[in-house]
C-alpha positions as CSV (number, residue, x, y, z in Angstrom):
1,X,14.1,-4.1,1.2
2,X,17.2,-2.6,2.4
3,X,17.0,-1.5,6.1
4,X,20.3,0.4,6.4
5,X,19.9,4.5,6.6
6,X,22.8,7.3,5.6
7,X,23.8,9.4,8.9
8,X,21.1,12.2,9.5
9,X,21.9,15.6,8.0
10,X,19.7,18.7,9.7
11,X,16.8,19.8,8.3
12,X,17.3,23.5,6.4
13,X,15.3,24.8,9.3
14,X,17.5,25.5,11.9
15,X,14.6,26.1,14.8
16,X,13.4,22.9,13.8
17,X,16.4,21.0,13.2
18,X,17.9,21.8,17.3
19,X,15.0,19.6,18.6
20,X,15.1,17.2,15.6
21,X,18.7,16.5,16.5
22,X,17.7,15.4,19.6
23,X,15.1,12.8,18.3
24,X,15.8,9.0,17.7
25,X,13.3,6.8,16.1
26,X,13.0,3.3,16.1
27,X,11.4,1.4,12.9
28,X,9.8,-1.1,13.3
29,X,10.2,-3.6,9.9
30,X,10.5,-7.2,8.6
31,X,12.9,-8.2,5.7
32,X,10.0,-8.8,3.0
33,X,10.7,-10.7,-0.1
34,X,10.7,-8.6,-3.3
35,X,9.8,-4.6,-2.6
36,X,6.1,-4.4,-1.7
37,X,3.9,-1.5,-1.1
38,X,5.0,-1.3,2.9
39,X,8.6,-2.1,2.0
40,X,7.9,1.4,-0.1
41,X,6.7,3.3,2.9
42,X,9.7,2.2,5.1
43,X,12.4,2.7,2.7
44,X,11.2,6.5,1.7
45,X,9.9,7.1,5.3
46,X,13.3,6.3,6.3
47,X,15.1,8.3,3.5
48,X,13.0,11.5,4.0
49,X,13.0,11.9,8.0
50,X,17.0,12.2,7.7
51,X,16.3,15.3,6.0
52,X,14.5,16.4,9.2
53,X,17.2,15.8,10.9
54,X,15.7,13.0,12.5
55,X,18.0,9.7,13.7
56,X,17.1,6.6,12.4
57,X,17.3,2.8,13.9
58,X,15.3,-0.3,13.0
59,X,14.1,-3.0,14.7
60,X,13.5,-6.1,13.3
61,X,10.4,-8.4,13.9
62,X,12.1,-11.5,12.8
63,X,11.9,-14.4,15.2
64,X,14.3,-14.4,18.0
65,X,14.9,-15.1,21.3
66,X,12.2,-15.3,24.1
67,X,9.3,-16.7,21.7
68,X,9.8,-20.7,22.3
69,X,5.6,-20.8,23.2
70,X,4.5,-19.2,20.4
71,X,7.2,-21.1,18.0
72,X,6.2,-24.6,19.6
73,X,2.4,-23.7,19.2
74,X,3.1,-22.6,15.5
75,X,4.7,-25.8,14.5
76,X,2.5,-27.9,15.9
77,X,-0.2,-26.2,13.7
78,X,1.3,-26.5,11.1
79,X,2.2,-22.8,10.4
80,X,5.6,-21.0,8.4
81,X,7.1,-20.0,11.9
82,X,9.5,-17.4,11.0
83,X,7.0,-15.7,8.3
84,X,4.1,-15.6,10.6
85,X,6.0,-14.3,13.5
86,X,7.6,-11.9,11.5
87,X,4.1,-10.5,10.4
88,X,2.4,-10.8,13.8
89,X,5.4,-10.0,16.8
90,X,5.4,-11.2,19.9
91,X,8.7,-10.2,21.5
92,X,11.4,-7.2,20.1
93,X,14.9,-6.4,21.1
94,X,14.3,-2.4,21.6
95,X,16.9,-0.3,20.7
96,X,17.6,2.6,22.6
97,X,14.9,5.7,21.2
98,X,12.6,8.7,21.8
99,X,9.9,7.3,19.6
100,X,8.9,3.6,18.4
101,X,7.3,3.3,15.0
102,X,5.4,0.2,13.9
103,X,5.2,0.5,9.9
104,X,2.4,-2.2,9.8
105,X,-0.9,-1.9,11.7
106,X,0.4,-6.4,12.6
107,X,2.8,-5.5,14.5
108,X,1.0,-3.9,17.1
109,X,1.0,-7.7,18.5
110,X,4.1,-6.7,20.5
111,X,2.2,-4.3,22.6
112,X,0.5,-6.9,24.3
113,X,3.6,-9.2,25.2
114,X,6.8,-7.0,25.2
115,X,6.3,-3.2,24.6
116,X,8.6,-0.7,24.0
117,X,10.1,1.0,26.6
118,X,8.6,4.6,25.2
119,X,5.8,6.5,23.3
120,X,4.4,4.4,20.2
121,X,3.2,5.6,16.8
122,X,1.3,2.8,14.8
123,X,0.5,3.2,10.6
124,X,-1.8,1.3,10.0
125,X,-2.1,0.7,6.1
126,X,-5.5,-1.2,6.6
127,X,-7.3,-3.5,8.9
128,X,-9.3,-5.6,6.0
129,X,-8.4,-9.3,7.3
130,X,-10.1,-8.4,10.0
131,X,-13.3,-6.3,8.5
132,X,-14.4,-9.3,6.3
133,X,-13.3,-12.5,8.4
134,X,-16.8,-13.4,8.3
135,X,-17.1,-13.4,4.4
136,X,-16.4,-16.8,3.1
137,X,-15.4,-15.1,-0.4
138,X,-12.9,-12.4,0.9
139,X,-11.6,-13.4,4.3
140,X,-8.0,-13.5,4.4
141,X,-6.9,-15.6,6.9
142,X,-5.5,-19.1,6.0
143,X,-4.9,-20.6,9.4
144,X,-7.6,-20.7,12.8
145,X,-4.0,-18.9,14.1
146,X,-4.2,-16.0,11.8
147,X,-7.8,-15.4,13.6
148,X,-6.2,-15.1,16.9
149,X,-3.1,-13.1,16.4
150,X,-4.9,-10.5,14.0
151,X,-7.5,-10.5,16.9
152,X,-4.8,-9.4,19.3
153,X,-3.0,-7.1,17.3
154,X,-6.4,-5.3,16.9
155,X,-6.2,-5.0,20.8
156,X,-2.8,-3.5,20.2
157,X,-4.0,-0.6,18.3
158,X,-6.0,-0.4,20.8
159,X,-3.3,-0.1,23.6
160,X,-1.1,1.8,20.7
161,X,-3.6,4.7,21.4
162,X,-2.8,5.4,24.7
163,X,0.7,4.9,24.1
164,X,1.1,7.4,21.3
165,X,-0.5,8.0,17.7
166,X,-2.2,6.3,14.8
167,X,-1.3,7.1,11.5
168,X,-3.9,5.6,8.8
169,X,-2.9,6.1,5.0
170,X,-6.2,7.1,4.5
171,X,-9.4,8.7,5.7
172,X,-11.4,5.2,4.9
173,X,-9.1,3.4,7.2
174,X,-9.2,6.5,9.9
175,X,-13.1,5.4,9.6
176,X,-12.7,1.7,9.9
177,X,-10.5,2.3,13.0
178,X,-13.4,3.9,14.7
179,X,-15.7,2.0,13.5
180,X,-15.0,-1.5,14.1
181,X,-12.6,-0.8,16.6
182,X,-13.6,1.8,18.4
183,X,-10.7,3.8,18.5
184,X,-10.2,7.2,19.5
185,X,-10.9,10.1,16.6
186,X,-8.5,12.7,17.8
187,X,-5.8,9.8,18.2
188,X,-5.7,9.0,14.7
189,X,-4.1,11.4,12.1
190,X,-4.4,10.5,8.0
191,X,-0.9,10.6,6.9
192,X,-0.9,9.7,2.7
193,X,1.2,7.8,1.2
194,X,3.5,9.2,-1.6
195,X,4.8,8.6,-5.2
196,X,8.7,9.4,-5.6
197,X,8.6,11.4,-9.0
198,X,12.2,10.8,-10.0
199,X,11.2,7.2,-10.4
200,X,7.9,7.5,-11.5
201,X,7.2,9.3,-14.8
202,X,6.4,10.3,-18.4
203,X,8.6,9.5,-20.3
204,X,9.3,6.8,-23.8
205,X,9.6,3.4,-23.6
206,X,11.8,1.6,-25.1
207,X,12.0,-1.3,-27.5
208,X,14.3,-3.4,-25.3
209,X,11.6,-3.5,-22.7
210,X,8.9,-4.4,-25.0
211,X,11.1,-7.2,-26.3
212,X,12.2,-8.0,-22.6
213,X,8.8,-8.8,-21.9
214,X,7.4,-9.6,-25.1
215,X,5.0,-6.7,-25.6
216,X,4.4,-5.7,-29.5
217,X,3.8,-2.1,-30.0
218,X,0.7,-3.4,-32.4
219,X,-1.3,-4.3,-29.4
220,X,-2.7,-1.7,-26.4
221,X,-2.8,-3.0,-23.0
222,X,-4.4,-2.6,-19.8
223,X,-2.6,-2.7,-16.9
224,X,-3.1,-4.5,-13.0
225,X,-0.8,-3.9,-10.7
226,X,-0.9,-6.1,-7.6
227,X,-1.4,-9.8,-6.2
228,X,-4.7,-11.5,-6.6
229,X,-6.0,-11.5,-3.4
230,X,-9.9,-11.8,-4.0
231,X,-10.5,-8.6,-2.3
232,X,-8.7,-7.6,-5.5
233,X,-11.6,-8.7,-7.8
234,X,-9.9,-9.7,-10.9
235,X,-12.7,-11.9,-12.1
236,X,-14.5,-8.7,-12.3
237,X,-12.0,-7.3,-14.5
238,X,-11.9,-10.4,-16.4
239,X,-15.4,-10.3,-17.1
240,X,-14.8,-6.5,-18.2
241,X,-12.3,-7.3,-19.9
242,X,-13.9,-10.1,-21.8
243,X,-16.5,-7.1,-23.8
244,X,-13.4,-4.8,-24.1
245,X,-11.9,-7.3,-26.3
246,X,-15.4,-8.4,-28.1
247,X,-15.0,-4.5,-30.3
248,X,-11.1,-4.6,-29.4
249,X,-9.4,-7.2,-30.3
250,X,-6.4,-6.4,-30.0
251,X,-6.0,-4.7,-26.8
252,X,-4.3,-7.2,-24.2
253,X,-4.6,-7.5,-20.4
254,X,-1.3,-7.3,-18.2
255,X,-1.4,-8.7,-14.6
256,X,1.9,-7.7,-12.8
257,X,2.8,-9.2,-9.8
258,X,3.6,-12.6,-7.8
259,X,1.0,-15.0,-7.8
260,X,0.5,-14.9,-3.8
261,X,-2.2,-17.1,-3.8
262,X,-2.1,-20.0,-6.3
263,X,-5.9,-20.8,-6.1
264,X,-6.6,-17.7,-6.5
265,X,-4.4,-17.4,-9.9
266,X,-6.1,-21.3,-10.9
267,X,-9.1,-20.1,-10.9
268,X,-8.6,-16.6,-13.1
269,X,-6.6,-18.4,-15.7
270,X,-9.8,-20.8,-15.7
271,X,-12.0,-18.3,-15.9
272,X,-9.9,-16.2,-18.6
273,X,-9.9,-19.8,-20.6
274,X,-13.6,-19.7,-20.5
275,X,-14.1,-16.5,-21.6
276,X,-12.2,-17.3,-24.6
277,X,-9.7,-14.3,-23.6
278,X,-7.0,-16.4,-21.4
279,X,-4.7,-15.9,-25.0
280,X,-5.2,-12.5,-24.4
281,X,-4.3,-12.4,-21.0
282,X,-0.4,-11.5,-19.7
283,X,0.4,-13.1,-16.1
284,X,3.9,-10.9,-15.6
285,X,5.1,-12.8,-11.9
286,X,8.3,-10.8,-12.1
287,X,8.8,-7.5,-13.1
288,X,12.0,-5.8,-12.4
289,X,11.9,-2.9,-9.8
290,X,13.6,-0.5,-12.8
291,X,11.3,-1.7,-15.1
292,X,7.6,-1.0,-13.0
293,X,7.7,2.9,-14.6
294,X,8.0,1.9,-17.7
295,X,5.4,-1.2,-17.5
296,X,3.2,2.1,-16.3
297,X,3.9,4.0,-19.3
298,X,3.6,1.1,-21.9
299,X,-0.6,0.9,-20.8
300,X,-3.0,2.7,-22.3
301,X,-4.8,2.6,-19.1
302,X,-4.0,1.3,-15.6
303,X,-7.3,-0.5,-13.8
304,X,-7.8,-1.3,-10.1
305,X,-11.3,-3.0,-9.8
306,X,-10.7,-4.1,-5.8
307,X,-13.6,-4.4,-3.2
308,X,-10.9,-2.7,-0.7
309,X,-7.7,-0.6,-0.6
310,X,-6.2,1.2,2.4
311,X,-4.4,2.9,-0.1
312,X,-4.3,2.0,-3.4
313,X,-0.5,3.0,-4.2
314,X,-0.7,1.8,-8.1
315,X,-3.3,4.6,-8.9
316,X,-0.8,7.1,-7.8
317,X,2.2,5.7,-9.4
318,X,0.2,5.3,-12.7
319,X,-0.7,8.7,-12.9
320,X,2.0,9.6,-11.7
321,X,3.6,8.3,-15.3
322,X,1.3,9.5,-17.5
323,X,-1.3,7.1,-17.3
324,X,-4.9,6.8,-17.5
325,X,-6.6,5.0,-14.6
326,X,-9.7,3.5,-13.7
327,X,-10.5,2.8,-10.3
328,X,-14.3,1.4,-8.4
329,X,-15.6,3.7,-6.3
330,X,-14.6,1.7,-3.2
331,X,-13.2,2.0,0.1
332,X,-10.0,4.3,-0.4
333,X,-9.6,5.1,-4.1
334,X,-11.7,8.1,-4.6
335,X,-9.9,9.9,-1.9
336,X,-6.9,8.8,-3.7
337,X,-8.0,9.1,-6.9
338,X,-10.0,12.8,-6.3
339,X,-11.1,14.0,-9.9
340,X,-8.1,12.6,-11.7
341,X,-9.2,8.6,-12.1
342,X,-12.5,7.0,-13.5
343,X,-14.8,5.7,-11.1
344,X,-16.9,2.8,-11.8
345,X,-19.3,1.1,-9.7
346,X,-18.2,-2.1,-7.6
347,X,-19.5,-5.7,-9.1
348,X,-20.5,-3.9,-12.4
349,X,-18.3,-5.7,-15.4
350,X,-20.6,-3.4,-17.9
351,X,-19.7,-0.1,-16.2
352,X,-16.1,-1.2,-15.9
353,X,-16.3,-2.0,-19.7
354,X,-17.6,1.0,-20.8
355,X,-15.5,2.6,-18.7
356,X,-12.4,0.9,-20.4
357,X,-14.0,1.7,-23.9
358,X,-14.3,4.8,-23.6
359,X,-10.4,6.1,-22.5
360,X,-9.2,3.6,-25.1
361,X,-11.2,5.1,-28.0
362,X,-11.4,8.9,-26.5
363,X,-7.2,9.5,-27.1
364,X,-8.4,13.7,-26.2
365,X,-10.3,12.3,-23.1
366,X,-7.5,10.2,-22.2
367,X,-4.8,13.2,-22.7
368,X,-7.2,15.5,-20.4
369,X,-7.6,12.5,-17.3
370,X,-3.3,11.9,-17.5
371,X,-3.1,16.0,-17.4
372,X,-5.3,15.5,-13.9
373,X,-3.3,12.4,-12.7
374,X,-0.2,14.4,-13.1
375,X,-1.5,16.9,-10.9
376,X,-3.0,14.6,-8.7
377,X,0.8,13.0,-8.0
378,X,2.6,15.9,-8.0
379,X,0.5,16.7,-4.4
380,X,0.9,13.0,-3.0
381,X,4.6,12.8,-2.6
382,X,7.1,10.5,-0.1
383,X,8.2,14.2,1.2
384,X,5.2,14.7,2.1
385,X,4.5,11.6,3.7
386,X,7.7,12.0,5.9
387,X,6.8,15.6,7.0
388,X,3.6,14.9,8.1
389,X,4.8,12.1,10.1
390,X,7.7,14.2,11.4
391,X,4.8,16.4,12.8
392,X,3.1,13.6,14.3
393,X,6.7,12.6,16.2
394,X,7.3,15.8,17.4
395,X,3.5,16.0,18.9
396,X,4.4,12.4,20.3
397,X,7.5,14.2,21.9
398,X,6.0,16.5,23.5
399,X,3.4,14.0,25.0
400,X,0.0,16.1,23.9
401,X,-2.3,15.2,21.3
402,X,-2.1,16.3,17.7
403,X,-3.4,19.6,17.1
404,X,-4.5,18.7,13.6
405,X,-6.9,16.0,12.6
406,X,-5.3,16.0,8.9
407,X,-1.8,16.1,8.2
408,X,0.0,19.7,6.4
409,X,-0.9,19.5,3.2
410,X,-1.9,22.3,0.9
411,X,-5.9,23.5,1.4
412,X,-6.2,21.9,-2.4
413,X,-5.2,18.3,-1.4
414,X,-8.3,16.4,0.0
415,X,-7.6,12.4,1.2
């Protein structure tokens, strides 16, 4: 992820570009390894607001300085210092701005120890370590450590709110905010995420990527995008996927992503082995950054089976080339999705199945549910991310409360 910015330009506004020129904004990221979902956000977010007018500055949450405690207690439990500190702050250097934006709802540790010296905007992508730390199938902490820090940033958020604005990616999350935090209704605004359409869509693919990646045009191929966290639920798509290939043969499965927890990926290829499918099975742990599009376009269908999203950013990339997605009906994705994904019920392999079946056999179905995707991406876009949180900043500005409980979108685009 690349945290350098071009110098601002003004926005084509000229009423709003006079007080945009007079706004600085500090973002607040880590250096992640490979480009991630929140390495997205911050590299468009960043991109976008220039044309606002707005000035740009980062602040890194790397280790430094000031944090000899928490780094002595970290090593004597054992813990990747630098990482974990990175992902849970405890001390910044704060650069000089109007406005400090955390891109991850972790962050908001800092609050507690060292806060910025100004008004505070917190995204917050999703707070699901913390929601299901008391399921011994889906929590997500690996360390008694991760318990307290996640812990505390939650009482950041909660100090964030009185400090500035919460920006949740989704109306789910807004929920889960007030919910199981308590948080304050009119203090958090749904800003979407986006898709950037010059990268992501229709278009051929070509042989040298098929051969790159060893991907016979004889076979079709469902696509999962992401890691296999068990909120993920793979083993429910493997157990789909298992009947798909009973009547289809010769359709193959595609994982894409890092194997971020090697348990986790043990176990799946175990499972795909006794299924008799695991030859069927494609575990792709590095896919080039140019080459995610066309991996999109080469699927016949793009799947997401997860318990939980904040977000769900591969449903709206996949549509976004072309492709046909099915999604459970859990958490985020049907906001995400609206009418242009197919819903299946969580924990139901059958329905997931039949689901699959279906868009693979139905090629006029499948046409009509891209047609809807493309729509559906075409309203969710990185520009639109970055003027709805240019909004929010100005509101912060000001020092009043949004006006808006949902960020300007058109009437048509529900989330």
């Amino acid at each position: 992820m690349s945290l350098s910015i071009a110098a601002p330009r003004p926005a084509a506004d000229s009423g709003q570009a006079t007080q945009a020129d007079r706004l600085r904004v500090c973002l607040v990221a880590r250096q992640e390894p490979g480009t991630t979902g929140t390495s997205r956000y911050v590299d468009y977010l960043a991109r976008d607001l220039r044309h606002h007018g707005v000035s740009v500055v980062f602040a890194g949450t790397q280790p430094g300085g000031g944090v000899a405690r928490a780094l002595t207690l970290a090593r004597r439990a054992g813990m990747d210092v630098n990482t974990f500190l990175a992902q849970y702050p405890v001390a910044l250097r704060w650069p000089k701005a109007d406005i400090y934006h955390l891109t991850v709802q972790t962050y908001a540790s800092v609050l507690l120890f060292s806060p910025p010296p100004g008004p505070v905007a917190v995204t917050v992508h999703d707070i699901i370590p913390y929601l299901t730390r008391h399921d011994r199938n889906l929590k997500a902490y690996g360390h008694p450590l991760h318990y307290v820090f996640d812990w505390l940033a939650m009482q950041g958020l909660r100090r964030a709110q009185h400090s500035g604005m919460i920006l949740a990616d989704s109306t789910w999350t807004k929920r889960t905010l007030i919910d199981a935090l308590g948080l304050d209704k009119e203090r958090i605004i749904v800003v979407p995420l986006g898709v950037d359409a010059e990268r992501f869509h229709p278009g051929p693919v070509p042989d040298a990527f098929r051969d790159r990646y060893g991907l016979p045009v004889e076979n079709e191929y469902f696509l999962y995008v992401g890691s296999e966290d068990p909120r993920k639920n793979l083993a429910l798509l493997l157990h789909a996927f298992a009947r798909v290939a009973r009547t289809a043969p010769h359709v193959r499965l595609i994982k894409a992503g890092a194997a971020h927890h090697a348990s986790e990926r043990k176990h799946l290829e175990r499972l795909a082995e006794d299924l008799g499918v695991r030859l069927m099975v494609r575990f792709l742990d590095h896919v080039a950054e140019e080459d995610l599009p066309l991996l999109y376009r080469t699927a016949a269908v793009c799947v997401l089976p997860s318990s939980y999203e904040g977000f769900g950013l591969p449903v709206l990339e996949a549509m976004a080339c072309g492709t046909a997605v099915v999604c459970t009906a859990a958490a985020s994705l049907p906001e995400v999705a609206g009418d242009a994904a197919q819903l299946t019920p969580l924990n139901n392999p059958e329905a997931l199945a039949d689901a699959l079946l279906h868009l693979l056999h139905d090629p006029a179905r499948r046409i009509e549910q891209t047609q809807r995707g493309l729509a559906r991406a075409a309203q969710l876009t990185w520009q639109r991310t970055a003027a709805s949180t240019f909004d929010q900043y100005q509101t912060i500005a000001r020092g009043g409360l949004a006006q808006r409980s949902q960020p300007r979108y058109s009437p048509d685009v529900r989330l």
